[in-house]
BAGU-140090 format. One record per residue (C-alpha): residue number from 1; y, z, x. Coordinates in steps of 0.5 Angstrom, whole numbers, plus 2048, in hexadecimal, padded with zeros to 3 digits. Layout:
<nodes>
   nr    Y    Z    X
  NUM    Y    Z    X
...
</nodes>
This chain:
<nodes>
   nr    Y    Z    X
    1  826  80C  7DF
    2  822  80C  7E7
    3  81F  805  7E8
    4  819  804  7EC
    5  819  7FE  7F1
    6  816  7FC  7F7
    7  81B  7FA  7FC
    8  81A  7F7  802
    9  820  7F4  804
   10  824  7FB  803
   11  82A  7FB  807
   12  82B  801  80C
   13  831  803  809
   14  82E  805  803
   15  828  808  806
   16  82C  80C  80B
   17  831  80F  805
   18  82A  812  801
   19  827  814  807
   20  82E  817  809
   21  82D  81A  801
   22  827  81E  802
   23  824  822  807
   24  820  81C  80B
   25  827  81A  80E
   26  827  820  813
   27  820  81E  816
   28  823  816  816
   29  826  812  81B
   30  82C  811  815
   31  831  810  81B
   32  82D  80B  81F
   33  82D  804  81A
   34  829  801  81F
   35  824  805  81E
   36  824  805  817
   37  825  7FE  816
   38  81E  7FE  81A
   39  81B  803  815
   40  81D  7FF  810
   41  81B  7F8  814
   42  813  7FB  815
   43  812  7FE  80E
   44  80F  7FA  80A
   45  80F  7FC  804
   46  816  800  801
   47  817  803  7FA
   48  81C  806  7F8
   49  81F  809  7F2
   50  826  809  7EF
   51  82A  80B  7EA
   52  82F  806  7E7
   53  82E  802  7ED
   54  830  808  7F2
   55  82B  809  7F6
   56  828  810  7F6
   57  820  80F  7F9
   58  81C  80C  7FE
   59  815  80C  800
   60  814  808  806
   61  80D  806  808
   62  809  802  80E
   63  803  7FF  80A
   64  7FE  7FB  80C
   65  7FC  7FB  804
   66  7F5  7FC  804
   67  7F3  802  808
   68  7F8  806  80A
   69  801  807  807
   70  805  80B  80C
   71  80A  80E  808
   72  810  80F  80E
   73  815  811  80A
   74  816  814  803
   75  81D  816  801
   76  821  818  7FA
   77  828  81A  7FA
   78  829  822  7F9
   79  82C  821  7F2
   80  826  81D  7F0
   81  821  822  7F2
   82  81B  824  7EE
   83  81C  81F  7E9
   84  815  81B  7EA
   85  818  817  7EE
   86  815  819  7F5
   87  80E  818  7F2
   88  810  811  7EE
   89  811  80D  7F5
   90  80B  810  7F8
   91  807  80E  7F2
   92  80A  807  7F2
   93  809  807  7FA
   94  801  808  7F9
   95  801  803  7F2
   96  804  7FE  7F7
   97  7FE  7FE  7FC
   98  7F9  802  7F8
   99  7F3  801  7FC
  100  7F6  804  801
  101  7F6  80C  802
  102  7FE  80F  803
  103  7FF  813  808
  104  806  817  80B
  105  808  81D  80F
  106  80C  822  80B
  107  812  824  80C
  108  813  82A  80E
  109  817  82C  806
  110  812  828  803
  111  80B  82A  806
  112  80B  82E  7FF
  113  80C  828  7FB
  114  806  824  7FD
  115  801  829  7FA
  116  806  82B  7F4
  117  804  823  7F2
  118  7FE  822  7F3
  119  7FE  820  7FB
  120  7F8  822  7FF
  121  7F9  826  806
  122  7F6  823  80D
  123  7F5  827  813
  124  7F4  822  817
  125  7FA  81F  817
  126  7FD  81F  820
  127  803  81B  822
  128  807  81A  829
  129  80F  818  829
  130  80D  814  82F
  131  807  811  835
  132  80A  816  83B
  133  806  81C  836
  134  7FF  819  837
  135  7FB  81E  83C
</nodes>
């Protein structure tokens, strides 16, 4: 049976191993473990699902909980896919600050799934990976 927590004290061991787990391990910083634990230090607010205690997701999110939840990463190991799981932790995450709108950047295997589970698109989105990028 999967259990549903939030848990924000997750250790960067067990945050790793369901990232390495599922397809968001390929676009993480899995073997900088300074830079997970400062993941795992600035959100705040962590849910995860577990099977009898092993970790099989993860939703983390920055949130100000009352306008808008950022939702950085949203992980569930491969063998545990397409099981709800995925739609579950984002449910929660919103349930936790629901005053707040739940944002996210899809990953590019998962750009399908939003819509399939009711996920609106914005096309608005821009991004910069650093400040030497602004004209």
């Amino acid at each position: 049976m999967i259990s549903y927590q939030v848990e924000n004290d997750l250790s960067a061991e067990a945050f790793v191993q369901v990232l390495q787990r599922s397809t968001l391990g390929e676009r993480r910083p899995v073997n900088d473990p300074e830079r997970i634990a400062g993941m795992l230090a600035h959100g705040n607010l962590i849910l995860t699902a577990r099977d009898n205690g092993k970790i099989v997701g993860v939703a983390r999110s920055l949130t100000d909980f009352s306008f808008c939840t950022y939702l950085s990463d949203l992980a569930v190991d491969k063998d545990y896919q397409h099981k709800g799981i995925g739609k579950e932790l984002i449910r929660r995450t919103q349930l936790e600050a629901p005053k707040a709108k739940l944002i996210l950047l899809a990953a590019p295997a998962a750009v399908h799934y939003y819509p399939h589970i009711g996920m609106k698109r914005h096309e608005h989105c821009f991004f910069i990976d650093h400040a030497t990028e602004l004209k």
